[in-house]
N, C-alpha and C positions, 0 to 999 in steps of 0.2 A: 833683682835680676840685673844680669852685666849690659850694658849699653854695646859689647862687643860681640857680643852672642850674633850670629850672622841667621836671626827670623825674620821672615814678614814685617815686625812690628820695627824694625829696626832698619829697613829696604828703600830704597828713595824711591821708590815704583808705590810702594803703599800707601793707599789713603784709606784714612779709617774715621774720620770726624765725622759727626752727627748729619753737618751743614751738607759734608760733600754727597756722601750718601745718598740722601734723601736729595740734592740733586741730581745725583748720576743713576737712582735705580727710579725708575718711574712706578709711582703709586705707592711707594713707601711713605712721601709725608703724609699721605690719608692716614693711613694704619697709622701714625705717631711712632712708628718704630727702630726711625734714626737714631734715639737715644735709650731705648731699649734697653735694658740687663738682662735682656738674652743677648744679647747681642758682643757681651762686652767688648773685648777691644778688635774682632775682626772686622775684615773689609778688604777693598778693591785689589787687587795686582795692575794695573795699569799695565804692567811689561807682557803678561800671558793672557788679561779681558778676562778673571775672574774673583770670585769672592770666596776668601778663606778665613780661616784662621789664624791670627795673629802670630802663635806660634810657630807655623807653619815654617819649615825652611824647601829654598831648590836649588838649583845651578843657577839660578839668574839673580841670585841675591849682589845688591850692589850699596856700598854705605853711601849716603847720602853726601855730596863735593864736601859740606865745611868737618865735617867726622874725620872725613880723611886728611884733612889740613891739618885739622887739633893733633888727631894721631902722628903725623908725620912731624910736625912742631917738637911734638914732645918726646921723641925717638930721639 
């Protein structure tokens, strides 16, 4: 999959690690379910306060500061 694809998984607003999860949703580390494979790569929107889908794309997608550096470098 392209690193330029403007998803969720790609969005500087997104956190999806195991660690952050199970600290941001309360009672997930009981369940063990931070690292889950159900779960695979979804997680937070920090921009909108919700949990998606990795793939997921919106209007508020934003590449993360050094993306756009590389990209603009190399233009």
């Amino acid at each position: 999959m392209s690193v330029n694809r403007a998803i969720c998984l790609h969005c500087q607003h997104f956190r999806n690690t195991p660690e952050y999860l199970e600290n941001a949703i309360p009672g997930l580390k009981v369940m063990s379910s931070g690292m889950a494979s159900v779960r695979a790569d979804d997680g937070l929107c920090l921009k909108r306060d919700v949990y998606l889908a990795a793939y997921y794309s919106c209007d508020q997608f934003e590449r993360p500061a050094l993306e756009v550096r590389e990209s603009v470098k190399d233009a």
